[in-house]
N, C-alpha and C positions, 0 to 999 in steps of 0.2 A: 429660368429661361426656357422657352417654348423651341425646341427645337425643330424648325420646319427645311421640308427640302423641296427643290419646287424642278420638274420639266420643262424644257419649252423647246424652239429651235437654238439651240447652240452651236456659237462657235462658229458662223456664218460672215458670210460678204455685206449683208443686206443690213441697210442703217434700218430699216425698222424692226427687225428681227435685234437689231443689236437694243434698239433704245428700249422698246417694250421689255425685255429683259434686263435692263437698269432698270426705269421706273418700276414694275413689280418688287423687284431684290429692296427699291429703298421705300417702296413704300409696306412692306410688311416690317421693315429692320426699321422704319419709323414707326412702328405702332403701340404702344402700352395697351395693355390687357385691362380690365377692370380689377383683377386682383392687381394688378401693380406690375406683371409680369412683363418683359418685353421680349422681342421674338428675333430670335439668328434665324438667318437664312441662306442656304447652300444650295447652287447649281448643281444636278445632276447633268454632267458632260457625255451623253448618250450619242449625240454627233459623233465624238471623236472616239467610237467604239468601228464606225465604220468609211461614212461620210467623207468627214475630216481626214481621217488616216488613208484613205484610198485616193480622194476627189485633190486634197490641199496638199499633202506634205508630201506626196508624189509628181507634182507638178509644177514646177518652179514658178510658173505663172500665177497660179493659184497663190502659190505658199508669199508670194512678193504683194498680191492684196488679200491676203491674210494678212499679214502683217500691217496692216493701217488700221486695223480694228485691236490686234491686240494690246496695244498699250491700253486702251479705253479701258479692257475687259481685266486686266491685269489693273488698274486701279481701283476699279468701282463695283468689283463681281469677284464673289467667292464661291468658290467648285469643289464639290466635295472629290475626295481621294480615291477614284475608284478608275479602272484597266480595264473593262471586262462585262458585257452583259451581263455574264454570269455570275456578276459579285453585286446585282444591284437589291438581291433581298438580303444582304448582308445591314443594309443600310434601315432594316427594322428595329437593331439593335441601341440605333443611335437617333433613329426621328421619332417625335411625338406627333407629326404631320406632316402629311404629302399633298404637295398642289401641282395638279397640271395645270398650261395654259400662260402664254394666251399665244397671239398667233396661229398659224394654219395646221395645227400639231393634229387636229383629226382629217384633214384631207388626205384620202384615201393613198392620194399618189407616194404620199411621205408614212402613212400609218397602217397600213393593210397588214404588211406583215413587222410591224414591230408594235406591240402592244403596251411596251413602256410608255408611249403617249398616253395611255388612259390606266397608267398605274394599274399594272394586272401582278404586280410583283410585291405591291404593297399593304403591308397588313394592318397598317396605323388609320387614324381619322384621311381621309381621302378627301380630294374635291376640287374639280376643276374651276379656272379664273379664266374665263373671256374664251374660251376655245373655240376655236370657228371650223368646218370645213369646210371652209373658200367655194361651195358652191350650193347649191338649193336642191339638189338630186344625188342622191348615193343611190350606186348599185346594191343590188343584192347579195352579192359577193359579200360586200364592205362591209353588209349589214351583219352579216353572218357572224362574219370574221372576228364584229367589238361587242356583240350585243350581251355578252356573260361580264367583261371588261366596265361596260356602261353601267352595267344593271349593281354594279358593288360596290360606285362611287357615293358617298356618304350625302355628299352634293352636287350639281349641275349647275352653273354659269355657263354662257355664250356668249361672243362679244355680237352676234347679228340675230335682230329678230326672225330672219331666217333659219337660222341655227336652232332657232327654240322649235321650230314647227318640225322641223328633222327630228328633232327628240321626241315630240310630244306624237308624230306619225310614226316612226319605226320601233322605238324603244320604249313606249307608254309609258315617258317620264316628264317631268313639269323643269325645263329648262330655267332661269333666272338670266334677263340680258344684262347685263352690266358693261362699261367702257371699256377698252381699250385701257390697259396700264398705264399709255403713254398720259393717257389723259386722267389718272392717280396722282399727278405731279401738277404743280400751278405754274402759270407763264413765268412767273417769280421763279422756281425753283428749276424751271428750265433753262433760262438765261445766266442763271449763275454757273453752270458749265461750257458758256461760249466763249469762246475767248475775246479777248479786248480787240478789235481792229477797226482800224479808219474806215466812215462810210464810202464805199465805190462809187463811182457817178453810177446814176441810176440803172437798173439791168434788171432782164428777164431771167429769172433763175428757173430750169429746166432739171426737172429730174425724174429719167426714163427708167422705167424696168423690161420693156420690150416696145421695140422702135418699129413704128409704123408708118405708112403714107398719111394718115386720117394727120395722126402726134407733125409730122413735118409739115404740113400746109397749115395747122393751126400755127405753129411755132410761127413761119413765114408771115401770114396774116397779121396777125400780136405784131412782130417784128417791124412791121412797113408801118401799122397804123399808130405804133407809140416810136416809132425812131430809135428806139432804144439796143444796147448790144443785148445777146443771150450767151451765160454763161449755162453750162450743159454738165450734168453729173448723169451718171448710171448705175448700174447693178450688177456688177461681174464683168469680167475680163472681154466679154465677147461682144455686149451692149459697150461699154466702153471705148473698143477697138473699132466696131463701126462705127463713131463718133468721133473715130482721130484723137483717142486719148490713150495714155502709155499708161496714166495710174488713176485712183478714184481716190478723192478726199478724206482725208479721216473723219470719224465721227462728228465732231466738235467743228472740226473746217466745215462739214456739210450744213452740219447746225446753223452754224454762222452765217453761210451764204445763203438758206433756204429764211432764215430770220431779218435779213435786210434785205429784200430783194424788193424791188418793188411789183416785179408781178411775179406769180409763179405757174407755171405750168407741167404738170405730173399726169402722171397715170397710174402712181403707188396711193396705196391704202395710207400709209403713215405719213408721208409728203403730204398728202391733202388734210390731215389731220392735224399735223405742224402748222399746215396754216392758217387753217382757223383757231389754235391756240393762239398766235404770232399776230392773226387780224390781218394778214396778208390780201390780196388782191390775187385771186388762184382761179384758174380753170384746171378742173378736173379731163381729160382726154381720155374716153376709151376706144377698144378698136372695136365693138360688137356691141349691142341693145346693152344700155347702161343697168338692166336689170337683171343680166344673164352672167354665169357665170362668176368667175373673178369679180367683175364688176360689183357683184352683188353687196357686198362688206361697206365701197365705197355710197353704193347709192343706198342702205338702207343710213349709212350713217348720215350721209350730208340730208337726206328727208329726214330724219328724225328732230333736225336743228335747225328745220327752215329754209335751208341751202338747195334742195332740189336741183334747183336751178343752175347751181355750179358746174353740173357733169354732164358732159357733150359727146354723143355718140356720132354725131357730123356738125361739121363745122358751120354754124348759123351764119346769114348774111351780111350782119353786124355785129361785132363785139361790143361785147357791154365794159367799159375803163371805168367806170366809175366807182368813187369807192362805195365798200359792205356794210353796213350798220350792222355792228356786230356788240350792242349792249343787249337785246334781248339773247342774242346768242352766249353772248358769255353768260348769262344768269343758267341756260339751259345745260351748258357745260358745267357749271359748277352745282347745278342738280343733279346732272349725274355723276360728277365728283363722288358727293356727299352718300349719295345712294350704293355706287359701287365700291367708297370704301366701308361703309356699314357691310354688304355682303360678306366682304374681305372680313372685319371684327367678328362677326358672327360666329365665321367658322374656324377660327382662329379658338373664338373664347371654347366653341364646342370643341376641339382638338385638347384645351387646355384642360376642358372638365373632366374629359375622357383620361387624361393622364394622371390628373388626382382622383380617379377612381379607381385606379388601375391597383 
């Protein structure tokens, strides 16, 4: 057995931070080796060294949508046994490999000063999966602060072709883009964690990570021109509450409603990503030039797959209702399937050689 243990955001509000951390967990714990080997895999819970324990279990608010996530993470996600930053090279003892990634784990704001994002503590085969940092410009600082951190991971993945050119400009190293974790998993293997429910008469499914003017007149527009109700999810207590909502859907609930919806409107990376698994009918909404910033993750993905077109930094004169042909799309998803889990096997099998040479 390949004993691997993997970083990411933990332990968070955010459905896409939750599911990209499923998909990764079950697509390495479904993998055989070419010797025959198959691979455990254990969450390193680093959140709740500080995050978690300060931000959640201090705040009743907090701790009441935590608690919509944890049953999820309590059935489908194992964490290894650790208290303490300072018990995390303890865990050289027991891995044959470390993965960072995927998610926003190298954006400066979350990693400047915690250099567990880029496994600076680990002494085993190393190597990041899908790591992004959520924007196309790092300071100098930032640079500083990972470039010894970067320079000793054994491999480089990005989930954005962005993310490669950051590498290949600051760190003069050869990034690898591969998918999104979410998108390691097939629509088949999605749907089998939704649960059963009667389809709704038809709705907009709405799901905000930060509520804007631009997000509200599109919603309104959509709204008048298909008739249709909007049911509305968010991303934390605060987005929520300005929405007139007391609690946020569980994982599976969210699944659910963002997989029958008949349109969807987001401004999240993983929403928009759902829906072109799901074939949904999605406008992407951002608040700023669709290739700045935050944005950036979303728009190199939806270009990558033909979708360009999806993502609206103002709201066009006409909306387009019609449905997406989405068979040349699914063949491109499922080439990068195939490609980013080959990456995944690769350094799997290199971690595995590395252990019987040992």
């Amino acid at each position: 057995m390949l004993s691997v243990y993997g970083i990411t955001l933990d332990h968070t509000i955010n459905y896409g931070s939750c599911f990209q951390t499923y998909a990764l967990h079950k697509a390495i714990t479904g993998m055989e080796l070419s010797s025959g080997e198959r691979c455990s895999y254990q969450l390193i819970p680093i959140r709740t060294f500080k995050e978690v324990a300060r931000k959640t279990y201090l705040s009743p608010i907090m701790a009441l949508f935590r608690s919509r996530f944890a049953s999820f993470e309590d059935k489908h996600l194992t964490f290894a046994d650790l208290h303490s930053v300072e018990e995390l090279p303890s865990l050289n003892k027991k891995a044959d490999a470390f993965v960072c990634g995927s998610d926003v784990i190298w954006n400066p704001d979350f990693s400047r000063n915690q250099l567990a994002y880029y496994l600076d503590f680990a002494k085993k085969y190393k190597f990041s999966y899908a790591a992004s940092f959520g924007k196309a410009e790092i300071d100098e600082e930032a640079i500083s602060a990972v470039r010894k951190s970067i320079s000793e991971l054994n491999e480089i993945s990005v989930r954005e072709k962005t993310g490669a050119d950051v590498i290949r400009r600051f760190f003069d190293r050869t990034a690898t883009v591969v998918a999104d974790p979410v998108l390691l998993l097939t629509r088949d293997e999605w749907e089998s964690i939704i649960p059963d429910a009667k389809k709704k008469k038809g709705y907009i499914f709405v799901y905000i990570t930060h509520l804007n003017q631009t997000m509200k007149e599109f919603i309104t527009k959509l709204k008048k021109a298909t008739g249709l109700k909007v049911i509305y999810s968010a991303y934390g207590p605060k987005q929520a509450l300005s929405q007139g909502m007391l609690l946020v859907q569980k994982p599976q609930k969210w699944l659910q409603l963002l997989h029958d919806a008949d349109y969807v409107v987001t401004n999240s990376f993983h929403a928009t990503v759902f829906s072109v698994l799901f074939q949904r009918k999605f406008f992407t909404v951002t608040k700023n030039d669709k290739d700045k910033g935050i944005n950036v993750r979303m728009n190199d993905f939806l270009t990558s797959i033909g979708l360009g077109d999806r993502i609206f930094s103002v709201i066009p004169e006409q909306l387009n209702l019609s449905e997406i042909v989405y068979d040349d799309i699914s063949r491109k998803l499922e080439t990068m399937r195939e490609q980013s889990l080959e990456f995944l096997r690769e350094n799997l099998e290199k971690a595995y050689l590395q252990k019987t040479e040992q």
